[in-house]
C-alpha positions in Angstrom: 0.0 0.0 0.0 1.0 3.6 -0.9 -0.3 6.6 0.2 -1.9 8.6 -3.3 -1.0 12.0 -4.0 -4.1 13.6 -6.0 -2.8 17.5 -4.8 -5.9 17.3 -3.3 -6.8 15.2 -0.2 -3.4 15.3 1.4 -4.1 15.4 4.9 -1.5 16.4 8.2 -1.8 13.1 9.6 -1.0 11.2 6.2 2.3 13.8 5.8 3.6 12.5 9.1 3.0 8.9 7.7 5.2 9.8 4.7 8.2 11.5 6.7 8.2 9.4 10.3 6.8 5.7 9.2 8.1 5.9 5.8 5.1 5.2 4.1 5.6 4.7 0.1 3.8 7.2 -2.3 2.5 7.1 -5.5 0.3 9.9 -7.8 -3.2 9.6 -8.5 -4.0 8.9 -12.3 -5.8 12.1 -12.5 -2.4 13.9 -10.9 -0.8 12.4 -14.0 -3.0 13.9 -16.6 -2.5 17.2 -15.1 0.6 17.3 -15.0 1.0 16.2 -18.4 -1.7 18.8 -20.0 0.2 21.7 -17.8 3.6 20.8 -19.4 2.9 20.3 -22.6 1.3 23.9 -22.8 4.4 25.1 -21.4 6.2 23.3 -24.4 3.7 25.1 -26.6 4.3 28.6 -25.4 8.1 28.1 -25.3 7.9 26.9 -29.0 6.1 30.7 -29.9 8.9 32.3 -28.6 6.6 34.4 -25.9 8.2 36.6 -22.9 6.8 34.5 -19.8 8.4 35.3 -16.1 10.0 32.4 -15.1 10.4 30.3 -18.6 12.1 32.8 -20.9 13.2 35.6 -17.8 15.0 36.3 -15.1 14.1 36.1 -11.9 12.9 38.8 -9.3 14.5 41.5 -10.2 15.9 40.4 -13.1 12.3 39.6 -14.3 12.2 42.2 -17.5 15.7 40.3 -18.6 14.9 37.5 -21.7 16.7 34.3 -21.9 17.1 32.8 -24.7 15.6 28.9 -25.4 18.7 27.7 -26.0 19.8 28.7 -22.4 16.7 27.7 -20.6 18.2 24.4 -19.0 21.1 26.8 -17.7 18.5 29.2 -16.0 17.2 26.7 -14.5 20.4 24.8 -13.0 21.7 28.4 -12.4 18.3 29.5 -10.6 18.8 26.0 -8.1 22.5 26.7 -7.2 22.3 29.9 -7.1 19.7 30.0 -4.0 21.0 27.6 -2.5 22.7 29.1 0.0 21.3 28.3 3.4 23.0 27.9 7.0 22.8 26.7 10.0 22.3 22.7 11.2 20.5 20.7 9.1 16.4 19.9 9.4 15.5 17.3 10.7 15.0 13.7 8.8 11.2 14.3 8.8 11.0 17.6 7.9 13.1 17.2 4.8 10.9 14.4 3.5 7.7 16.1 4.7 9.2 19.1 1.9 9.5 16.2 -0.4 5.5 15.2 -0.2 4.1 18.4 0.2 6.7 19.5 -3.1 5.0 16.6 -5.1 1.4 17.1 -4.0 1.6 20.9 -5.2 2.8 20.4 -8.2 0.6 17.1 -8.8 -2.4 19.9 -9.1 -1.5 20.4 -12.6 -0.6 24.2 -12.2 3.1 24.1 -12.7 4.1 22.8 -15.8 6.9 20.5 -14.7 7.5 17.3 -16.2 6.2 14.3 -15.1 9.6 13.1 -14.9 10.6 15.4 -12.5 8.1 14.4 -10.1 9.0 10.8 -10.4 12.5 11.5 -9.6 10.9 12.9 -6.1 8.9 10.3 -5.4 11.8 7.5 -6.1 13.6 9.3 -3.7 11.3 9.4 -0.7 10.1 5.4 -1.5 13.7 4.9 -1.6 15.6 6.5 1.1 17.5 9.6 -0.7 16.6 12.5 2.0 18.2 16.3 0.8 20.3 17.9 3.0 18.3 20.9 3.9 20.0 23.9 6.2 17.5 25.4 8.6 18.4 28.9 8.2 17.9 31.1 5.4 13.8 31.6 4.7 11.9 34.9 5.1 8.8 32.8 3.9 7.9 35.0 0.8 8.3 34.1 -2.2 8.2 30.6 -0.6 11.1 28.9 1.1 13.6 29.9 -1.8 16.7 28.4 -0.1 15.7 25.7 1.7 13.8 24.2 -1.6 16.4 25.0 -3.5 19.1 22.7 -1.5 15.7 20.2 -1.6 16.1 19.7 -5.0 20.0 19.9 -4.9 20.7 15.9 -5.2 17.9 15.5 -8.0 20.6 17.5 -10.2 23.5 15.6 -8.7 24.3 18.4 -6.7 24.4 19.4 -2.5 24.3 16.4 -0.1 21.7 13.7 0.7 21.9 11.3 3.6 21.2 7.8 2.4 21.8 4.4 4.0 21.8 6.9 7.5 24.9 8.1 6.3 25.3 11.6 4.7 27.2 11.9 1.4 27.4 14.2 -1.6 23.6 14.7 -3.6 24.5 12.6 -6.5 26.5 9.6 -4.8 23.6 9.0 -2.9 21.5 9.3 -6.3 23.5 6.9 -7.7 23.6 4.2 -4.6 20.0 4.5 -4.3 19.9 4.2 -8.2 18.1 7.1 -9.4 19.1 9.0 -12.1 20.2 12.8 -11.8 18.2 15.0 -14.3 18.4 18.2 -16.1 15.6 20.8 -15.2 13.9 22.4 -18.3 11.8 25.7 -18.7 9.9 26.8 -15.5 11.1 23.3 -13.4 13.3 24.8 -11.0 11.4 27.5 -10.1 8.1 25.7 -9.4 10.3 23.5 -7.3 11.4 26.4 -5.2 8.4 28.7 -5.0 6.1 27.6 -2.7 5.2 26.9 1.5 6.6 23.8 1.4 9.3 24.3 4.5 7.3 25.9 6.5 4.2 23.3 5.8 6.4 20.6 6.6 7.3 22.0 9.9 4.2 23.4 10.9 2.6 20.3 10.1 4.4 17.4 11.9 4.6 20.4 15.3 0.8 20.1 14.7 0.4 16.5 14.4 2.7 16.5 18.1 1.4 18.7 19.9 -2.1 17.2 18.9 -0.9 13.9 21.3 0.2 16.8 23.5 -3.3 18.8 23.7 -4.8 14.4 24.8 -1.7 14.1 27.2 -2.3 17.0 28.8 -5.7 16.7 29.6 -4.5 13.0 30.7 -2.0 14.5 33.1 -4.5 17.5 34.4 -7.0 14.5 35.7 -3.9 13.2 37.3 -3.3 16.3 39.0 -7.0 16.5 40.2 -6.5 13.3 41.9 -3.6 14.3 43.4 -4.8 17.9 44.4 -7.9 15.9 45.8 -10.0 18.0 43.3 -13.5 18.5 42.5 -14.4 16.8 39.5 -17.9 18.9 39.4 -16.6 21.7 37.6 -15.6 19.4 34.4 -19.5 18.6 33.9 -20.8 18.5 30.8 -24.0 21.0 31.7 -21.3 23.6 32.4 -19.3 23.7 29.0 -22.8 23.4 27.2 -23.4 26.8 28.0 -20.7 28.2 26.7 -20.4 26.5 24.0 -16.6 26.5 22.6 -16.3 22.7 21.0 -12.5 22.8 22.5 -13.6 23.3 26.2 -16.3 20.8 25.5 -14.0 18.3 24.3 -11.1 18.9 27.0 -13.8 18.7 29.8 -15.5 14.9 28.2 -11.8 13.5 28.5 -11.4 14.7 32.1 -14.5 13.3 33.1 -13.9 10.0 31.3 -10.5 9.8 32.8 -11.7 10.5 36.5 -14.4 8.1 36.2 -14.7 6.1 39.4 -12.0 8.3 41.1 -11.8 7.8 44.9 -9.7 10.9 45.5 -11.3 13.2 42.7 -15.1 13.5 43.6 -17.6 15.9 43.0 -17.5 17.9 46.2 -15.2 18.5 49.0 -16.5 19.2 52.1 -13.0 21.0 52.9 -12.5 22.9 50.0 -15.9 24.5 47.7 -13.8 25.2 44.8 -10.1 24.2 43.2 -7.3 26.5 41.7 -7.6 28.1 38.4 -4.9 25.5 36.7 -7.3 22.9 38.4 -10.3 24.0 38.0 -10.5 26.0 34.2 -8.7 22.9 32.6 -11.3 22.7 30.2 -11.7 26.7 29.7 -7.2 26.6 29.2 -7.0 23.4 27.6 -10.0 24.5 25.3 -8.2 27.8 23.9 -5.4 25.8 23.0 -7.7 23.7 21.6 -9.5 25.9 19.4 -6.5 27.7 18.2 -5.4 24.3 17.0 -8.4 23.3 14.8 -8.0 26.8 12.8 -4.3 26.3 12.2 -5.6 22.5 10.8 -8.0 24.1 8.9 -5.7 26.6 7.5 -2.9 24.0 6.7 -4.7 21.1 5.2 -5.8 23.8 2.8 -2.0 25.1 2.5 -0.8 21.8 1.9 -3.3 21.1 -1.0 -2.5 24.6 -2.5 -0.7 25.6 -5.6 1.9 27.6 -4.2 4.3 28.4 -6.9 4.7 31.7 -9.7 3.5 32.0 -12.2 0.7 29.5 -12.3 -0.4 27.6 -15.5 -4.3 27.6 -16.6 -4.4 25.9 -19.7 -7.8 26.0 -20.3 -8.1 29.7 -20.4 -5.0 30.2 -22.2 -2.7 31.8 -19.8 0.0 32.1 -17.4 -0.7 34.4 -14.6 2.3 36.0 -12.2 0.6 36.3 -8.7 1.7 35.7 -5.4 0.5 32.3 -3.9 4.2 31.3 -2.4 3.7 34.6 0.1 3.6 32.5 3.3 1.3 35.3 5.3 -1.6 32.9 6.2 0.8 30.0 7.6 3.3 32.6 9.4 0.2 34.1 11.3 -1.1 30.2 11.4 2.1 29.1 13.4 2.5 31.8 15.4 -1.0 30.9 16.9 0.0 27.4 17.1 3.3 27.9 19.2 0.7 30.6 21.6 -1.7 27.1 22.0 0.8 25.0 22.4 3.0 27.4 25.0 -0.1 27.5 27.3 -0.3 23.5 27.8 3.6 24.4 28.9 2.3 27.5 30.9 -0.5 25.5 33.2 1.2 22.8 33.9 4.1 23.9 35.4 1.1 25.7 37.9 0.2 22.1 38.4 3.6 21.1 39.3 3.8 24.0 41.5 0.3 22.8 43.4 2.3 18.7 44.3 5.8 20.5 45.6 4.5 23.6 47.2 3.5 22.4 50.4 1.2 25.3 51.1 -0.9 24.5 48.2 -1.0 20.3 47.9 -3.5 19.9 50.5 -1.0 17.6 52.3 1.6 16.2 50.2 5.4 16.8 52.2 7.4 19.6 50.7 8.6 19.0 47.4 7.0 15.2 47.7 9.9 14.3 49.3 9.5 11.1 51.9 12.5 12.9 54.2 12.5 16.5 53.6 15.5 17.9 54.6 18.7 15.8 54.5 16.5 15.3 51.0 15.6 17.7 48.4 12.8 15.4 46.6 11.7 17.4 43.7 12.2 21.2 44.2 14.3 21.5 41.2 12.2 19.9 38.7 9.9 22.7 38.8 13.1 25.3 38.3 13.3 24.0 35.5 9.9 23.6 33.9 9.9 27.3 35.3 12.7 28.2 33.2 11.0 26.1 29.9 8.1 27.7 30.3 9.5 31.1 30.3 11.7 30.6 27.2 8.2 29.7 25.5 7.5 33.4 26.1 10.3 34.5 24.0 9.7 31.8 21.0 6.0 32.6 21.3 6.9 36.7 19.7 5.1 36.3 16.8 7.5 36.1 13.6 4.8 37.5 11.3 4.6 41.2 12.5 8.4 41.1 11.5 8.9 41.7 7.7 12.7 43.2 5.7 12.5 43.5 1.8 14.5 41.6 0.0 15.6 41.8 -4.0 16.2 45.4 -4.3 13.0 45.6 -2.8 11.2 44.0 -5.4 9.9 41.7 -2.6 9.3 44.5 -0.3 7.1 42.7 2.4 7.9 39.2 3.4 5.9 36.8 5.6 8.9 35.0 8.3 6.6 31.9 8.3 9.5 29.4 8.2 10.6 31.2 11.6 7.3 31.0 12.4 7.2 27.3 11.9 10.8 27.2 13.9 9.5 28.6 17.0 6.5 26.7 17.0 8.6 23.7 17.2 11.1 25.0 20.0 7.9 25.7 22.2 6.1 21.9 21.5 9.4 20.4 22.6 9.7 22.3 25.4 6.3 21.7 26.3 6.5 18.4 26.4 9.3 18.3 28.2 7.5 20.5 30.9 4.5 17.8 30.8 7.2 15.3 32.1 8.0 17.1 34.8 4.5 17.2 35.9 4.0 13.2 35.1 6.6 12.2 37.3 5.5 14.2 40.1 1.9 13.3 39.6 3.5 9.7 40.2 5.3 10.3 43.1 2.3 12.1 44.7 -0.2 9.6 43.9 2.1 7.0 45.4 1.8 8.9 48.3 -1.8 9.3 48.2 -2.4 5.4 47.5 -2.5 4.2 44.0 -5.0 2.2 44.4 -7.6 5.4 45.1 -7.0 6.0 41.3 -9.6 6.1 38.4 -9.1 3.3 36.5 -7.6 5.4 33.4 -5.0 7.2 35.4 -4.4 4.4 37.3 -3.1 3.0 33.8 -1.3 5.5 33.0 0.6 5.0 36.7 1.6 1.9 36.3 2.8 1.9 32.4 5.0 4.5 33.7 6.3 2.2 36.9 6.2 -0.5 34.2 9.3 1.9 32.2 10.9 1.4 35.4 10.1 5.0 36.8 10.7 4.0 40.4 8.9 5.4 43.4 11.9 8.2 44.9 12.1 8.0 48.3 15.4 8.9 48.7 17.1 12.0 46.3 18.1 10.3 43.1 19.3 11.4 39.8 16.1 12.3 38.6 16.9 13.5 35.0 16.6 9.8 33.5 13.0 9.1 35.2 12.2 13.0 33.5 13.7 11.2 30.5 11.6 8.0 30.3 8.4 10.2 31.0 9.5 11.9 28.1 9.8 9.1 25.7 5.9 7.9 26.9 4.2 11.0 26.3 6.4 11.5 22.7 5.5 8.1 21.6 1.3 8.4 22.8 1.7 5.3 25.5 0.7 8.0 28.2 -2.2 8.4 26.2 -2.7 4.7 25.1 -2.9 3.9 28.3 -5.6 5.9 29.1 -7.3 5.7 26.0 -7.1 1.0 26.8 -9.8 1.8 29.7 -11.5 5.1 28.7 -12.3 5.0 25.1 -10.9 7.5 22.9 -9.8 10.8 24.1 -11.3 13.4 22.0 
């Protein structure tokens, strides 16, 4: 089984499939046709001899200079190497072959005019293990991800430097190993291989598909922290988001109730206590926002990633090639800062939840710091330092990138969109935040330990013991704690916090 690229049903979910579990692709019969029809058009025009941006100009501000036919497979090669010219440490693995899909399913929308060649030669490499070399640095999200594209297409000219075999070599040795030939690009190829979202897609999409686990662990980990905090599960009941109305806080308050379901220390009143904490308490409300903010940027990037993105764009049955701007990445910069707000404020609340199990004036009883010997031991006082310190480097990645803008080609492209650095900081802040949701998990351990396991929901209760099952011990002694943050890591980035909870519950929304 492959996964079909049409350029029209892509979905986030099925680009994470491509670039994490490898999953094979192949183009949709229709995607063929179009692509054929758009480049034999552009085979037509070129044979007329007609002045079209992109096929017989320069580029940007070179646009009003003609090149000749006979030069246009040096544009093009001149055009690739030319832009790329990126810095800074490589993306990641998944990210690079994320740019590969989301490259192929633009231009399988039959807008483009490349050859269908061309595409093949990018879908040979992803089903076969070439993965570009792409820099990080070197976007300003305009007229697309210029640079980073560029050194994308890099080994399909036997240029740059793939990694192949997990082992990183020059573009066109690993070409060769993998046995795919190198090609020449033709009229209009390399530029509607570099115009477009696709860097900043790729990113933004596989930080959405995380931190969509995240927004389920989370409200995993806040039901934890109700038992824990002996909470009252009352304020998570249905009649209460219903009158609202926001489907996020809805949804965030169904998984909490599911997930304290048959709860002996979270019940619906407290005869000490008439209400809990806000970072208790408005779970659903916090959680919810995050939430919401999330389904627009899915929205907004399914579309994206089903988009044709690159300039000019080819409509063959009206006879024309229009210059516009689709590759201006405005609606995914503004898209992803929104993302890394949502994602910074699962980060922000629950380090307020750690605070409530070490702060012994707020735990309703736990010992200082959950610590068995406080004193001669320290238990887990630091952990919260540094979720503290996590939390508040979120605020600095969450600055939204798109207010920032700086022309570029003598101010030709005088307003540009910073989505790649948009998509960036987006990802700084999910891994953060998920770090900071370890913190809390190990301490929601410790303190249910203290409080008696066995007082546990049923779901939670699963979610204990698959993390005493990854040999998270009970500390009652000070310990190097750093590994059991570690291992906590690994089951919320992998879903077995939520699998665990999800095996008794039902699905988390």
């Amino acid at each position: 089984m492959s996964i079909v690229i049409d350029g029209a049903t892509l979905s986030v979910d099925e680009v994470a499939a491509i670039a994490r579990q490898r999953e094979a692709v192949s183009l949709s019969r229709e995607a063929e046709a179009a692509i054929h029809k758009a480049r034999a058009y552009v085979e037509k025009k070129l044979e007329k001899g007609e002045a079209i941006y992109g096929l017989t100009t320069g580029f940007g501000k070179f646009q009003d200079t003609f090149v000749t036919p006979d030069n246009a497979k040096r544009l093009q090669y001149n055009l690739i190497i030319s832009h790329a010219c990126a810095m800074g440490d490589p993306l990641s693995d998944d990210v690079a072959r994320a740019m590969l899909a989301l490259r192929i399913n633009a231009v399988a929308k039959g807008y483009s005019g490349i050859k269908l060649s061309t595409v093949q030669t990018m879908m040979n490499m992803l089903n076969l293990g070439v993965t570009p070399v792409v820099p990080s640095k070197g976007s300003l999200g305009a007229s697309g991800d210029l640079a980073l594209l560029a050194h994308m297409t890099m080994p399909m000219i036997g240029e740059g430097e793939a990694f192949y075999g997990g082992e990183r070599m020059n573009g066109r040795a690993a070409m060769e190993m993998a046995g795919i030939p190198v090609i020449e690009l033709e009229s209009k190829e390399g530029l509607a291989l570099i115009n477009g979202t696709q860097a900043m897609c790729a990113i933004g999409a596989l930080v959405l598909y995380d931190a969509t686990v995240l927004a389920k662990t989370a409200d995993v980990l806040a039901a934890m922290c109700c038992e824990a905090q002996l909470g009252i599960r009352k304020a998570f009941d249905p009649k209460i988001q219903s009158v609202r109305g926001h489907r996020g806080q809805i949804e965030s308050a169904s998984n909490l109730m599911k997930l304290l379901k048959d709860s002996k220390l979270a019940a619906d009143s407290n005869p000490d206590k008439v209400q809990d904490a806000y970072s208790v308490r408005c779970t659903p409300q916090i959680h919810g926002g995050s939430r919401e903010a999330m389904r627009y940027v899915r929205n907004l990037l399914t579309r994206e990633i089903n988009a044709a993105t690159d300039n000019p764009l080819i409509f063959v049955d009206e006879d024309e090639v229009i210059s516009g701007g689709n590759f201006h990445g405005q609606p995914v910069a503004i898209a992803l800062d929104t993302l890394g707000i949502a994602i910074a404020e699962f980060a922000n609340v629950s380090e307020r939840r750690l605070e409530r199990l070490v702060n012994p004036a707020l735990s309703n009883g736990l010992p200082a710091f959950l610590s068995m010997e406080g004193g001669l031991n320290n238990g887990m006082m630091i952990m919260q330092y540094v979720a503290a310190s996590m939390v508040s480097e979120n605020k600095i990645y969450a600055h939204p990138a798109s207010v920032d803008s700086i022309p570029s080609s003598a101010n030709q492209e005088d307003h540009v969109s910073m989505g790649t650095t948009a998509a960036h900081t987006a990802r700084l802040i999910v891994d953060n935040a998920r770090r900071v949701l370890a913190l809390e998990l190990l301490a929601e351990c410790q303190a249910l330990s203290l409080r008696g396991a066995e007082l546990m929901a049923p779901a939670t209760r699963a979610v204990f013991d698959c993390v005493r099952a990854a040999g998270v011990p009970v500390v009652d002694g000070d310990i190097f704690l750093q590994p059991e943050i570690l291992k906590c890591e690994a089951l919320i980035a992998d879903g077995s916090v939520c699998a665990a909870a999800e095996a008794v519950c039902g699905r988390l929304l």
